[in-house]
VOPAGU-2260 file (C-alpha; in pm, 1 decimal, decimal comma):
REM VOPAGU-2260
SITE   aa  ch    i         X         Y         Z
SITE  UNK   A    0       0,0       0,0       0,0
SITE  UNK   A    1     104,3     353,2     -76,7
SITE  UNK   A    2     135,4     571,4     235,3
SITE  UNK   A    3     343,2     852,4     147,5
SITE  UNK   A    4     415,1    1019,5    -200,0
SITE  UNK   A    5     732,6    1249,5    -267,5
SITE  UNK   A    6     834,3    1427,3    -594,0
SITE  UNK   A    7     811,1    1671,3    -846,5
SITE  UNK   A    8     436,2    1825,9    -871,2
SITE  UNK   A    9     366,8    1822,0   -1282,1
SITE  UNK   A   10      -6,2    1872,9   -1316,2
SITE  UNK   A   11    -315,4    1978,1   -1090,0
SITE  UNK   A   12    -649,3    2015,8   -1251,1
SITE  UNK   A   13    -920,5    1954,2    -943,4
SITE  UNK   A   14    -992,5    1744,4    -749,2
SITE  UNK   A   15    -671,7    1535,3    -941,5
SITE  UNK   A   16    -261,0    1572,2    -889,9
SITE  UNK   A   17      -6,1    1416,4   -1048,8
SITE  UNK   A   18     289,0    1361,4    -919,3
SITE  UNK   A   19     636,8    1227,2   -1046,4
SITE  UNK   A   20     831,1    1036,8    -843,4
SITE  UNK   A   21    1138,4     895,1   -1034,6
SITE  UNK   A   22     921,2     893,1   -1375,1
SITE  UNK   A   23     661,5     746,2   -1214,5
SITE  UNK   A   24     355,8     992,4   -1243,9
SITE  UNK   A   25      88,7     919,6    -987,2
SITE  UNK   A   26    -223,0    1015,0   -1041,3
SITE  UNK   A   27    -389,3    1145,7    -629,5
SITE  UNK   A   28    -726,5    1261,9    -604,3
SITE  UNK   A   29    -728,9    1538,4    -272,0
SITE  UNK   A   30    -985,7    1758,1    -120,3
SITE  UNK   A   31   -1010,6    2091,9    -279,4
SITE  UNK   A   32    -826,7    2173,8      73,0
SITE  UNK   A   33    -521,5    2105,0     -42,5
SITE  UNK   A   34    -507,7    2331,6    -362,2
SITE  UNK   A   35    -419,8    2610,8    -172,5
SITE  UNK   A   36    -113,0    2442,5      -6,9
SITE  UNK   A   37      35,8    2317,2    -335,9
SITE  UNK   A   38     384,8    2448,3    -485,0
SITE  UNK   A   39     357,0    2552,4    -842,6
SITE  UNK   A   40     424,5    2327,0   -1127,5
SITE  UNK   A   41     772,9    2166,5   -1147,5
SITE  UNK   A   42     813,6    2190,6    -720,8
SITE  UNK   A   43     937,4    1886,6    -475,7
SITE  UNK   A   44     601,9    1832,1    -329,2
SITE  UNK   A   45     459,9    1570,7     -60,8
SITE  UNK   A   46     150,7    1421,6      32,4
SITE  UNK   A   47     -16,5    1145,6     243,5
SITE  UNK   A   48    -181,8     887,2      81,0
SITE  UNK   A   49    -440,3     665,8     148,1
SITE  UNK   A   50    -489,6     391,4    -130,1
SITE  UNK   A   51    -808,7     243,3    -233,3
SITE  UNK   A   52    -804,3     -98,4    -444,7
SITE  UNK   A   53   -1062,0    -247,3    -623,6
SITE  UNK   A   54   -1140,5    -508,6    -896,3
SITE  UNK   A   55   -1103,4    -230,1   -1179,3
SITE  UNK   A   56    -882,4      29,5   -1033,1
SITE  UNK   A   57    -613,9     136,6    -822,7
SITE  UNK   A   58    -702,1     488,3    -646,9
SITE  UNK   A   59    -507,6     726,7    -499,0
SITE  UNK   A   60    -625,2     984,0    -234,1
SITE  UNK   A   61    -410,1    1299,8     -76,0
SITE  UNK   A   62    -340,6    1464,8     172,3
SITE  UNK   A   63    -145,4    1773,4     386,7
SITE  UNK   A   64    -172,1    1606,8     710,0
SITE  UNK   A   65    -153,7    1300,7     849,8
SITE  UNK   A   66    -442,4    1421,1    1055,2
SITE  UNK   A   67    -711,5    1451,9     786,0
SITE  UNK   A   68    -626,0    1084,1     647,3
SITE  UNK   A   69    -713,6     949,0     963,6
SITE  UNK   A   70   -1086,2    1130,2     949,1
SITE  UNK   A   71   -1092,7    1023,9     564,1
SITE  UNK   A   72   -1001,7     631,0     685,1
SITE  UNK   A   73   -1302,8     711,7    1003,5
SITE  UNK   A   74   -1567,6     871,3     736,3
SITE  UNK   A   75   -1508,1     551,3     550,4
SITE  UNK   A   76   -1654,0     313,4     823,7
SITE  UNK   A   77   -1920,6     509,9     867,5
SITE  UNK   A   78   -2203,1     344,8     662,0
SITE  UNK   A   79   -2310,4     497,6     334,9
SITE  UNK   A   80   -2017,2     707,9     326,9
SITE  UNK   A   81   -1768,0     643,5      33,9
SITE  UNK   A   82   -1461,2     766,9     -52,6
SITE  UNK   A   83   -1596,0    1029,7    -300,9
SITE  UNK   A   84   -1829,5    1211,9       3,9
SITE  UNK   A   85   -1582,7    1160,4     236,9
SITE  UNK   A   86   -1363,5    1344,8     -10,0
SITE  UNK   A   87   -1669,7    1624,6     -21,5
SITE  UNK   A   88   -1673,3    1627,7     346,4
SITE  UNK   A   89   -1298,4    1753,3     373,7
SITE  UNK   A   90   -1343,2    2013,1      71,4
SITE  UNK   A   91   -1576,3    2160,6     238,4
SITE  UNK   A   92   -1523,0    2217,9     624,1
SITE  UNK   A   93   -1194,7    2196,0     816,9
SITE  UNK   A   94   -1146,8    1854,0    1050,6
SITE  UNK   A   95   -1195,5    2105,4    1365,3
SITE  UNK   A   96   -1527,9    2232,6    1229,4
SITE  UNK   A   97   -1680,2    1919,2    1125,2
SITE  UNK   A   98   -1548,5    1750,9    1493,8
SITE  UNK   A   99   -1775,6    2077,7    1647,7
SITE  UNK   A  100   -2084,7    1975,5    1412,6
SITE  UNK   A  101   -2089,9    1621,9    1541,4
SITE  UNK   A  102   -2010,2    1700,6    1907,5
SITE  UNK   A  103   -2260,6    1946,5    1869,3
SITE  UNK   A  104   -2480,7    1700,2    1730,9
SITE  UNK   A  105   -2543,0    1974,8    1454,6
SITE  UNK   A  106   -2712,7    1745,6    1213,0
SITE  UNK   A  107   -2907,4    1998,2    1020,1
SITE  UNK   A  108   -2537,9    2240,1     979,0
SITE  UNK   A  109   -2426,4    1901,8     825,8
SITE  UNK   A  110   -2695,5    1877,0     571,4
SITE  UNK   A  111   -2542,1    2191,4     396,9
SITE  UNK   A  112   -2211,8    2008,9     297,3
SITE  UNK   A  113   -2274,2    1833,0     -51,9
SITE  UNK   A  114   -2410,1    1482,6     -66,4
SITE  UNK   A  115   -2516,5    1476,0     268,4
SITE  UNK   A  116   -2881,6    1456,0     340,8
SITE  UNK   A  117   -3065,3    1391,6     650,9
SITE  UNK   A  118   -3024,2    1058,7     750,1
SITE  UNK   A  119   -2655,1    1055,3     649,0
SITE  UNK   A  120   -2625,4    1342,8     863,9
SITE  UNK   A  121   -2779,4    1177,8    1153,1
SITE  UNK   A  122   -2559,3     834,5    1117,5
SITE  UNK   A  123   -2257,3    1085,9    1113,0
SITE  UNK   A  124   -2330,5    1281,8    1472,7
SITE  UNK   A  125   -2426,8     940,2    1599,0
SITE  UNK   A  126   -2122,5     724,1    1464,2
SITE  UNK   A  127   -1889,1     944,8    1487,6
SITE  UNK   A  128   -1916,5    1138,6    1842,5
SITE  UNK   A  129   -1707,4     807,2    1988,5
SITE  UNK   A  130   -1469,8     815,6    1699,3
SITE  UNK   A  131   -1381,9    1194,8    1726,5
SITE  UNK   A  132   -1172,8    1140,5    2116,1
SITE  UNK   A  133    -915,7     848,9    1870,0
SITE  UNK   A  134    -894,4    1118,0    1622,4
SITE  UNK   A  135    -768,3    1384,1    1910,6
SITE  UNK   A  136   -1007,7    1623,3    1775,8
SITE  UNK   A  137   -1299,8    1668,1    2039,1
SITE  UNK   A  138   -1450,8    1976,7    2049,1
SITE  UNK   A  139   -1422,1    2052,8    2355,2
SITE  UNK   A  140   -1030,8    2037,0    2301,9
SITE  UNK   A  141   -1020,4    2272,9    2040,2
SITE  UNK   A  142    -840,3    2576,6    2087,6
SITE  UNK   A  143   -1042,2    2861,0    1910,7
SITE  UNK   A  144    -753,7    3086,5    1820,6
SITE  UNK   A  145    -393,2    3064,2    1775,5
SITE  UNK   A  146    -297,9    3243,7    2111,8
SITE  UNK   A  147    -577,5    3191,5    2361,9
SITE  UNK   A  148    -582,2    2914,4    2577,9
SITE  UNK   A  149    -844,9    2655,5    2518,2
SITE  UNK   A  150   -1016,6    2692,4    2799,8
SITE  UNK   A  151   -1067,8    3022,6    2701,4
SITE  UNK   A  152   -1145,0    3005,4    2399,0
SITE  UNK   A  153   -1419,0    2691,7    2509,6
SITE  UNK   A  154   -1569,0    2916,6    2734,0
SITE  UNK   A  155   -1620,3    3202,6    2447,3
SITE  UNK   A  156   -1784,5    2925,4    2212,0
SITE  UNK   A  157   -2007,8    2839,2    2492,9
SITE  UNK   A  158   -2130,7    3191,6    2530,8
SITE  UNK   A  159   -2180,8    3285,1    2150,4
SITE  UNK   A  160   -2367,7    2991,8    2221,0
SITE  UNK   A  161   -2576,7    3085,4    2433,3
SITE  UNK   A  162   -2639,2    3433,2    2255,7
SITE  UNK   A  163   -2812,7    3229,1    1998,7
SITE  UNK   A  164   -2539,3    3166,1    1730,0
SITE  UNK   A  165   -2499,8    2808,3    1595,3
SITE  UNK   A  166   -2178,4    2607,7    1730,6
SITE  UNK   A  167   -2018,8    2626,9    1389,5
SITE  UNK   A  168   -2069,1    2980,0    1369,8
SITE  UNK   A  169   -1948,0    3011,6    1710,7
SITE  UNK   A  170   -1623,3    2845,4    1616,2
SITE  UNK   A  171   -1542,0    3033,2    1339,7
SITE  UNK   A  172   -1612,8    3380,8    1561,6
SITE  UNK   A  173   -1416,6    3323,7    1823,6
SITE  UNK   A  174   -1100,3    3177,8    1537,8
SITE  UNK   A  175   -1151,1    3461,8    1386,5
SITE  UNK   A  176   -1036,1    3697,9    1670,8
SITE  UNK   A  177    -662,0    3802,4    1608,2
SITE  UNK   A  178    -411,8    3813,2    1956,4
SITE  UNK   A  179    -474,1    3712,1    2263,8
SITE  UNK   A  180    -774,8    3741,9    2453,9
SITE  UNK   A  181    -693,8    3720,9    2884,2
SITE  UNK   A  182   -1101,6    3592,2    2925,0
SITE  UNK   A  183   -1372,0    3472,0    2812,8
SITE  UNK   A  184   -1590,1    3787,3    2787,3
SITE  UNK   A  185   -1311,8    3973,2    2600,7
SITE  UNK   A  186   -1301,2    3704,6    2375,6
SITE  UNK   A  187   -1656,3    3739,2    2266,4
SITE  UNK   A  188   -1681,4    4103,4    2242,1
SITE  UNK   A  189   -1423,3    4135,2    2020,9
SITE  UNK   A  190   -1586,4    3821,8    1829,5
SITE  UNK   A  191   -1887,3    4054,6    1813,8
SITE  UNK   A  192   -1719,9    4347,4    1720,6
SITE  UNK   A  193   -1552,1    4157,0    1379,7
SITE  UNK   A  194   -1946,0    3997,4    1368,4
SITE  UNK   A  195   -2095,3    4353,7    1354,3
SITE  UNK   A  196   -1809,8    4519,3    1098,9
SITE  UNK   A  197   -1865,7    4267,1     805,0
């Protein structure tokens, strides 16, 4: 099995890559994530694979982090999930979002990534709640911003919570604050603040 691919990057045209390693071109399908990480054309570039294999192909599927394989590989045991949503899934909301919708139990924020309708959405929250602690990415260990301590940052999410925002908008609020915040209610009214000037 393929775990790791390192070479030159010589084509991208989405969701596909190729890359050469030793004249070897390999063809990796990645979540539109990834695009924006890529070197240009011609570049050493790396990914993390996870390989698929079945009766009439061989696929390929890439990756930044090691971290967003392993919720790729959990999506897949969740039942009715294929590679090609769980692919959808990661183009579409971060690993620390998507860990907030299902701790959340936010079915109905779920329904709004593509493919996923309402039943899928409720197998998701409910398989994958005991999944998310193996993963290391619990909500409630998320730190919201770059310089505030979790606990901080836990306790702002909880109170844009409260105010009536949804937990993913939450989340994205309180990342969105810049430097760091000394408590919770600082935290969310400078959250509010960025809220109100957009």
């Amino acid at each position: 099995m393929i775990a790791r691919l390192s070479g030159t990057l010589v084509e991208q045209q989405p969701p596909i890559v190729v890359i050469d390693c030793h004249g070897v071109g390999y063809e990796v399908e990645c979540p539109m994530t990834v695009f924006g990480s890529l070197p240009a054309i011609g570049e050493a570039c790396k990914l993390v694979i996870h390989t698929v294999i079945r009766e009439d192909a061989h696929l390929l599927f890439g990756f930044a982090a090691a971290s967003d394989r392993e919720l790729f590989r959990t999506l897949l045991k969740i039942s009715g999930v294929g590679p090609k949503l769980a692919l959808a899934i990661l183009s579409s909301v971060s690993a620390a979002d998507f860990a907030l919708m299902v701790e959340s139990g936010d079915s109905k924020a779920l329904t709004r990534l593509p493919g996923i309708g309402k039943k899928t959405a409720e197998r998701l929250v409910l398989e994958m709640k005991s999944r998310l602690d193996d993963l290391g990415l619990e909500a409630t260990g998320l730190g919201g911003t770059g310089s505030s301590t979790p606990d901080v940052a836990s306790e702002a999410r909880a109170g844009l919570i409260a105010l009536g925002y949804s937990a993913t908008e939450a989340l994205k609020m309180v990342k969105g604050v810049d430097g760091e915040s000394s408590s919770a209610g600082a935290l969310i009214r400078q959250a509010l603040k960025n809220r109100m000037a957009k």
